[in-house]
C-alpha positions in Angstrom: -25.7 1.0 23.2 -28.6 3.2 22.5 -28.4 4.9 25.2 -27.6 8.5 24.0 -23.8 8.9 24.2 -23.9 10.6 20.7 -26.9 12.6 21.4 -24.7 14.0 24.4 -21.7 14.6 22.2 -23.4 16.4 19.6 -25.5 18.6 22.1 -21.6 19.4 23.8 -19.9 20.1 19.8 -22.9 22.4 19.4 -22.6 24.5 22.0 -18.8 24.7 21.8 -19.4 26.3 18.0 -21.8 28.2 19.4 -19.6 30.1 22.0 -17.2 30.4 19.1 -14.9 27.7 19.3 -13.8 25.8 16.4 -15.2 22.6 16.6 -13.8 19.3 15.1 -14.7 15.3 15.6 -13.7 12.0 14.6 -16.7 10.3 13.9 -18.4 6.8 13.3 -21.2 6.2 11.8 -22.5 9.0 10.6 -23.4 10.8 14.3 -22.2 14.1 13.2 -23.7 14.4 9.8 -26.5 16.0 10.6 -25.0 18.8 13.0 -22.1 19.6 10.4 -25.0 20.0 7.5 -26.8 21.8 10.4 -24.3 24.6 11.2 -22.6 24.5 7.5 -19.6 22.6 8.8 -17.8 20.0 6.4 -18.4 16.5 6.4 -16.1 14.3 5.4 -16.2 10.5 5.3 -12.8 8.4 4.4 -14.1 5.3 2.2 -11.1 3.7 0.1 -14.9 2.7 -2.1 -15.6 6.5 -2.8 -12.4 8.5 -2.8 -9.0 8.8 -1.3 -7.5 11.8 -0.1 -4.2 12.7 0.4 -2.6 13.4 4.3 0.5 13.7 3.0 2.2 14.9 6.8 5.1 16.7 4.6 3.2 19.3 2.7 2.9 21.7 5.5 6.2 21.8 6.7 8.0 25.0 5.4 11.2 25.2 6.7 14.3 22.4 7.9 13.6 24.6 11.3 10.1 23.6 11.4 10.7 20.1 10.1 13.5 19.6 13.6 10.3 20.6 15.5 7.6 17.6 14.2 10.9 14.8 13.2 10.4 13.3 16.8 6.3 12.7 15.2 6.8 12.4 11.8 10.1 9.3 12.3 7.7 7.7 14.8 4.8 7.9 12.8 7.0 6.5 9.5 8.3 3.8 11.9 4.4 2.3 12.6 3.9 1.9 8.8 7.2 0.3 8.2 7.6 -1.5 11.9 7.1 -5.3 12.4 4.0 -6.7 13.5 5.2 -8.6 15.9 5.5 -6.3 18.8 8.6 -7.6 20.4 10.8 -7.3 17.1 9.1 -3.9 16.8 10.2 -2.8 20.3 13.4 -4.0 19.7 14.3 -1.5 16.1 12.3 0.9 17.0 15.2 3.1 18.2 18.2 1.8 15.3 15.4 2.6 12.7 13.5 5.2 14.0 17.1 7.3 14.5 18.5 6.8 10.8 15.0 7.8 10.2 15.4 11.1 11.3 18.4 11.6 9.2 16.7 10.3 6.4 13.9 12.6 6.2 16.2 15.4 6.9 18.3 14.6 3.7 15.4 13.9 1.9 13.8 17.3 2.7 16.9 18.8 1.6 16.1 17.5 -1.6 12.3 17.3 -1.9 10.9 19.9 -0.1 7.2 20.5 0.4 7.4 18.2 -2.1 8.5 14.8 0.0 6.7 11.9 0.4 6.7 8.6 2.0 7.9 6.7 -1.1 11.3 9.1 -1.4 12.2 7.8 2.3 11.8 4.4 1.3 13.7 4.8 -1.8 16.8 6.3 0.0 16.4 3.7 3.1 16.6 0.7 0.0 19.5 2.6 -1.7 21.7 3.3 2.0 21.1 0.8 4.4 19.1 -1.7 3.2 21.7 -4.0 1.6 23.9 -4.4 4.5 20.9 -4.9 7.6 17.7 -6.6 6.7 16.0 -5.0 9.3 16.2 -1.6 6.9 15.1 -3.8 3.6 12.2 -5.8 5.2 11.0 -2.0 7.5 11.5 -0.5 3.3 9.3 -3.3 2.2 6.4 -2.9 4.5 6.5 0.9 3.9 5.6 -0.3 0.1 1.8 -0.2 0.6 2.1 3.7 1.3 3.8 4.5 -1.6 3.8 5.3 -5.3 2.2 1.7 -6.5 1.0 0.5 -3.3 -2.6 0.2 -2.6 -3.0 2.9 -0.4 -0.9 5.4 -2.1 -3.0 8.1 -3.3 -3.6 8.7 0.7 0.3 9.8 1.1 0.8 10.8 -2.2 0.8 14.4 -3.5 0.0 17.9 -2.0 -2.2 17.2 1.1 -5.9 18.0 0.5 -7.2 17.7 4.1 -7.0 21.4 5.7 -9.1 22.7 8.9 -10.5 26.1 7.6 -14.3 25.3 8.2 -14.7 26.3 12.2 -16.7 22.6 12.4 -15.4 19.4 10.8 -16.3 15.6 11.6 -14.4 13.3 9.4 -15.9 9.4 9.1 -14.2 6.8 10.3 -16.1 3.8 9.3 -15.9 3.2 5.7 -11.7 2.2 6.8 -13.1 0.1 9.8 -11.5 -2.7 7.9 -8.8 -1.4 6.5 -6.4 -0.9 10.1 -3.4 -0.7 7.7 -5.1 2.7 6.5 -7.5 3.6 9.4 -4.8 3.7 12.3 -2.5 5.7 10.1 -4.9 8.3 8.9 -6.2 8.6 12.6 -2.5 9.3 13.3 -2.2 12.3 10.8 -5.5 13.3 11.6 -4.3 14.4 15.3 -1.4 15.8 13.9 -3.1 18.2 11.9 -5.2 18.9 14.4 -2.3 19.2 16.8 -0.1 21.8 14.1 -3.7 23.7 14.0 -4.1 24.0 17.9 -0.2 25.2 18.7 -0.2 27.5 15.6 -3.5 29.7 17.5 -3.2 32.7 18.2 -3.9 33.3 22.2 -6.6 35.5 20.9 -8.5 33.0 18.5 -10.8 30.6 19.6 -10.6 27.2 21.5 -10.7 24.0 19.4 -13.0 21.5 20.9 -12.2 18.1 19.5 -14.5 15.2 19.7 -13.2 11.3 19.8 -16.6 9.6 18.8 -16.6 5.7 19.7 -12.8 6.1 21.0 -13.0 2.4 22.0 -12.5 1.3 18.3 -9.1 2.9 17.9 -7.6 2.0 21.6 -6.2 -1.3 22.8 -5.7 -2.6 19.3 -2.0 -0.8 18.7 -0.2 0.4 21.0 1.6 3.1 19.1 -2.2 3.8 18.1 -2.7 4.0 22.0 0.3 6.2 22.7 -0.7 8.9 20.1 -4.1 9.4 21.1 -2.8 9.7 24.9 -0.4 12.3 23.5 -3.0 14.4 22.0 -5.5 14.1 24.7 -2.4 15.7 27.0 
């Protein structure tokens, strides 16, 4: 501690943005503040106390095409909100849920749209397989907190509002520190933002540099947490 490992990672975002790559960080603590205010980036700090945002993952998927592409992402992702917390029962659904998920966000595309969130997938899992396999009702019931009435729902809810057009963005992690049942999945969505904005570059735009401030907070607590970050440092 103290010993300059931010300093360092600010000095290597700067220059990044100033060769002319677009330059974005996960932050903590406020260690990027004063570089994004300093090259007219945006700053923006998640705090449940100030002001949620919406990451709703389905806004920016235009086509059933481009929805087979990211179903792989998005039926894993759904699973971690909705999957057991103890690991071993997790483990052992993942694949019966995480399957009929995938053809339940396809039908519910179908229907929705652009428009589809988190609390129609749970509303057709209750209505279609939920009364015969409790695994289905109790994954529905967990996926409550994300939806319309949960506590965290104006996070999911609604046309996304996070978008990456500023070349530099750090985005503040510590105001959900202790709020894991938010913070993991926003970190989640965060890289797959991130992710859609890096394979939809143009060979002949610039480089994203992307900066994992204090990565030590987000790994070896989940290991679904741990496998997407692996994924998008590949």
């Amino acid at each position: 501690s103290g010993a300059g490992k931010s300093v360092l990672l600010n000095m290597l975002g700067y220059n990044s943005y100033a060769r002319g790559d677009k330059l974005f960080v996960i932050d903590y603590d406020n260690s990027f503040e004063g570089l994004m205010e300093f090259i007219g980036g945006q700053y923006l700090n998640l705090d449940p106390s100030i002001r949620a945002i919406s990451f709703n993952p389905f806004t920016s998927i235009e086509s059933v095409e481009e929805l087979k592409e990211e179903l792989p992402y998005l039926s894993s992702f759904i699973y971690l909100l909705g999957s057991s917390k103890s690991i071993s029962r997790a483990e052992e659904d993942e694949k019966l849920i995480t399957t009929t998920l995938q053809e339940c966000i396809s039908s519910q595309f179908r229907l929705f749209g652009k428009d589809l969130e988190i609390t129609n997938i749970r509303d057709a899992i209750f209505k279609d397989f939920a009364q015969d396999d409790r695994r289905f009702s109790d994954f529905a019931r967990q996926l409550n907190m994300y939806c319309k009435g949960g506590v965290y729902e104006d996070w999911f809810s609604g046309p996304c509002e996070f978008s990456m057009d500023k070349d530099a963005m750090a985005v503040e992690f510590k105001g959900v520190e202790n709020h894991p049942d938010l913070r993991d999945p926003l970190v989640m969505l965060l890289l797959y933002h991130v992710g859609k904005e890096i394979y939809s570059t143009n060979v002949n735009k610039p480089k994203i540099q992307i900066i994992l401030d204090e990565a030590h907070r987000f790994l070896g607590k989940n290991p679904r947490m741990d496998d997407f970050i692996e994924q998008a440092y590949r």
